[in-house]
Every structure is written in C-alpha cells, then in structure tokens.
C-alpha positions as CSV (number, residue, x, y, z in Angstrom):
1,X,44.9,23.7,58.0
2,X,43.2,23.5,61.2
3,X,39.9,21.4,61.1
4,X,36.8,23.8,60.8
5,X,33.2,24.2,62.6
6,X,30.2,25.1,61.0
7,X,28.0,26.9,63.1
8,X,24.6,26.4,61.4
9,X,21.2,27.7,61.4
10,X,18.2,25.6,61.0
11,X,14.7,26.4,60.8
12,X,12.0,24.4,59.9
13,X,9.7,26.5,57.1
14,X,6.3,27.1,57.3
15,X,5.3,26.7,61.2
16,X,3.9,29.1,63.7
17,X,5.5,29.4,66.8
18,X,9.0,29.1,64.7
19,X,10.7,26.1,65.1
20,X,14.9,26.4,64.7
21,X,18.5,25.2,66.3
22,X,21.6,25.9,66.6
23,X,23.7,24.2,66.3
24,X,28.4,23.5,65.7
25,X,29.3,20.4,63.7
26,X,32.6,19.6,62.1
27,X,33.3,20.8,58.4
28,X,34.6,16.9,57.7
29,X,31.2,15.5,58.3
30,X,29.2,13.9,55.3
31,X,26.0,14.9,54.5
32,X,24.4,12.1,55.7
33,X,26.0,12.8,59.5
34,X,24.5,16.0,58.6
35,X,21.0,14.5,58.2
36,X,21.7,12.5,61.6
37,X,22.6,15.8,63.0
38,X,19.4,17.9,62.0
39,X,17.3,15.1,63.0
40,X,18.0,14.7,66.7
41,X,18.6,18.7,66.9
42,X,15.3,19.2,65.8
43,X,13.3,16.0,67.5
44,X,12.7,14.1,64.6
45,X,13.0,10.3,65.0
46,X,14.5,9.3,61.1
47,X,11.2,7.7,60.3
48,X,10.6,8.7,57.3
49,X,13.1,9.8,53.5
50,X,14.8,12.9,53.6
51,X,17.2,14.9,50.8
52,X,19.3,17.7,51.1
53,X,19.0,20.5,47.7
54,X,22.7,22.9,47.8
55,X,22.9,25.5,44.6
56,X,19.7,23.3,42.9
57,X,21.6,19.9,43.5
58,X,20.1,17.2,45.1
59,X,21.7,14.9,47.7
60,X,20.4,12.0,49.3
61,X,20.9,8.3,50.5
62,X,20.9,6.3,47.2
63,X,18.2,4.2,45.6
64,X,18.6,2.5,42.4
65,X,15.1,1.7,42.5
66,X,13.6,6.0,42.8
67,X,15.0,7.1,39.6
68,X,15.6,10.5,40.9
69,X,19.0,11.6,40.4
70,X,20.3,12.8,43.4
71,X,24.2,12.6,44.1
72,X,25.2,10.4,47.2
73,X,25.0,12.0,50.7
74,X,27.6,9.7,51.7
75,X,30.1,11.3,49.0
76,X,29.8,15.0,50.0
77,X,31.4,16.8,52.8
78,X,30.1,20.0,54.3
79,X,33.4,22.0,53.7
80,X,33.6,21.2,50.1
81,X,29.6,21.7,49.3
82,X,28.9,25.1,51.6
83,X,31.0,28.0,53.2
84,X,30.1,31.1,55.2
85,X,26.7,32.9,54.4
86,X,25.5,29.8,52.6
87,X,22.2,28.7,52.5
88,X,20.6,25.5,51.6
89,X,17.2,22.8,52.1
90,X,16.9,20.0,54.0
91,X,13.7,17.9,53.5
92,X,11.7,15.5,55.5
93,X,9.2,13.1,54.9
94,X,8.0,13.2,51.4
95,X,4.6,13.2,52.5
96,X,4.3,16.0,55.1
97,X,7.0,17.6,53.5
98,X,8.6,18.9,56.5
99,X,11.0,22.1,54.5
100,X,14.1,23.2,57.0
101,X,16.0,26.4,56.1
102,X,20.1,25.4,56.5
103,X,22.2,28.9,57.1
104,X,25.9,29.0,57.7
105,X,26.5,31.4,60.0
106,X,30.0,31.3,60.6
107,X,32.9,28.8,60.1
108,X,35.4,28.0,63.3
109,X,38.2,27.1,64.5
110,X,37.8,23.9,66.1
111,X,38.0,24.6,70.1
112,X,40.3,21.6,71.1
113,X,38.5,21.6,74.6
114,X,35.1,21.8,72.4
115,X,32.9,18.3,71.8
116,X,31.3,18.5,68.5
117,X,28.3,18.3,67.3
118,X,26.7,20.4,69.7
119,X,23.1,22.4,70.1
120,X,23.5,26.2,71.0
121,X,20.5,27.4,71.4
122,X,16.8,26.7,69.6
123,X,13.5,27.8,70.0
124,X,10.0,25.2,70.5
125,X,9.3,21.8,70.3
126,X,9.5,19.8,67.0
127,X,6.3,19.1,65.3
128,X,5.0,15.6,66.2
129,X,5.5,12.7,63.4
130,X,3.3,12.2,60.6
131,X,0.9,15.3,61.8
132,X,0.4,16.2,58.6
133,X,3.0,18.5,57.7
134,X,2.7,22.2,58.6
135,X,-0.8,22.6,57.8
136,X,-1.8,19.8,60.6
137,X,0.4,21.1,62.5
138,X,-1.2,23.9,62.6
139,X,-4.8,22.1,63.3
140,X,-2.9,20.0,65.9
141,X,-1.8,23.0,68.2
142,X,-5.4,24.5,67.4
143,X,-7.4,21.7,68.4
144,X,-5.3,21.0,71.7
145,X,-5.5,24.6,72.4
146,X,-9.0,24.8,72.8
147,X,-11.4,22.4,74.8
148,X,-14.1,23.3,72.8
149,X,-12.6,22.3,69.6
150,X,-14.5,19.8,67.5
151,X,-11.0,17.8,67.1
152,X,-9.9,18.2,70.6
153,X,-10.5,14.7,71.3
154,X,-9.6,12.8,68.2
155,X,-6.2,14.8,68.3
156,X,-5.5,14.5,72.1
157,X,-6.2,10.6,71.2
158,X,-3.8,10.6,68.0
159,X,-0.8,12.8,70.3
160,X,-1.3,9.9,72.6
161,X,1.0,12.2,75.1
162,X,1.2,15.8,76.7
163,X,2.8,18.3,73.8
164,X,3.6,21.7,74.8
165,X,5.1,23.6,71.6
166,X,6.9,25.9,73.5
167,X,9.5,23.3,75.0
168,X,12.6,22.9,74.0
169,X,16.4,21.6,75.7
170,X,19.2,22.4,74.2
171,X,21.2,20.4,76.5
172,X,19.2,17.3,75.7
173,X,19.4,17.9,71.8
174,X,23.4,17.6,72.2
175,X,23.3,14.5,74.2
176,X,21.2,13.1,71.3
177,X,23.7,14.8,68.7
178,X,26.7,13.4,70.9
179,X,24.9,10.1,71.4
180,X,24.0,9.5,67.5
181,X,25.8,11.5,65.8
C-alpha cells in the first residue's frame, strides 16, 4: 500500500482574527511528531504541556506522576487513530488553555517528488506565549491597538517586540516543520 498524506486542518478555537494552517504530514507519524508538527505550524515554542483528545480518548507524553490516564502519544500513529473527515483536539498549555480544532481534510498519495511535513497555507500570526489564553489575547491586540489604552504600555512592555496579528509565512512554517519535525 502506498504510504499516505494527511492533509490537515488546524485552527486554534476561540480567537478573533482566526488563527489556522494547513498543513501535509505523513500517515506514519506518531502523535507526538504530530504535536511537533502543530507546534511550529502554528508558532508555538513547546513551552508549555499539551494532549491530544480523538473519539473522547486522551493522548499525551506520559507521566507516572499526573494520574491522568491518557494513552502514550508515542504509541499512536495518525493512520490507525483518524481517517478522512475526522475531527479531533489538540491542547496547549494547561493554563491558557490554548484549544486547536484538528480536521482531516483529505488523505494522499504520497508525491515521491513531495517533502513532508509541509505548510500550505494559514491565516495570522500565533498568539504570543503565556498571554493569557484567548481572553488576553484578546486584551493584548486591544491594548496594542489603541494608544490610548490604559494597558498600552504595560502590554507593549510585556510583548517586549513588534506583533502584527495579521502576519503569517507559510514558507517559514515548513522550514520549521522540515527543520524539527
């Protein structure tokens, strides 16, 4: 059987301007090259837990000392857990609780002049780190958006860099993926 490409969807829930990739990675790949993947598609920088929930399972890297009981990442491929039309969760960061929407779109053949994983297409910038999850988000963009705002300042100082939430490079995002991935 000739090996198969996922082409996925992922959005990340609960932000304004929407934040999504997409993006081809091989069936074969574990979840957690999965995790790797939707990290540097999306900007993240791995700081921080994540899990993946497919048909009310959980998946993640193990801990003996969390008690939750979630099956190893490490242990599941993406062939035998989704197919076509699925849809499943990735989380981020327990505490800002970043929710990404995972959609298979469609499943390939694998294009043997194609390099895998790669980033189609996407839409705006990924939320900075430890903003606060959607909610300071949406106080960040506010507050840098207006001059006048009484956390223009503070948040300006926080960011500690320019941030335009419009930007976003595809082509970068599959150097990263090709890079780390």
């Amino acid at each position: 059987m000739p090996r198969q490409i996922f082409q996925l969807r992922i959005s990340l829930a609960g932000v304004r301007p929407s934040v999504w990739r997409r993006v081809l990675v091989p069936g074969g790949y574990t979840l957690d090259r999965l995790h790797r993947v939707v990290q540097h598609a999306m900007g993240w920088r791995d700081c921080h837990l994540h899990s993946f929930e497919i048909d009310g399972v959980q998946y993640g890297a193990p801990d003996p000392d969390d008690g939750l009981a979630s099956r190893d990442e490490l242990d599941t491929r993406l062939d035998a857990a989704v197919g076509k039309g699925s849809r499943f969760h990735y989380t981020y960061d327990f505490g800002d609780w970043w929710e990404h929407d995972l959609v298979v779109e469609d499943v390939l053949t694998v294009d043997p002049d194609g390099r895998y994983p790669v980033c189609l297409d996407g839409e705006h910038a990924c939320p900075p780190e430890d903003v606060g999850g959607p909610a300071g988000y949406r106080l960040l963009l506010d507050a840098l958006a207006d001059p006048a705002h009484p956390e223009h300042d503070a948040m300006r100082d926080w960011l500690g860099r320019s941030f335009d939430p419009s930007l976003f490079d595809a082509g970068r995002a599959s150097t990263l993926l090709r890079r780390f991935c």
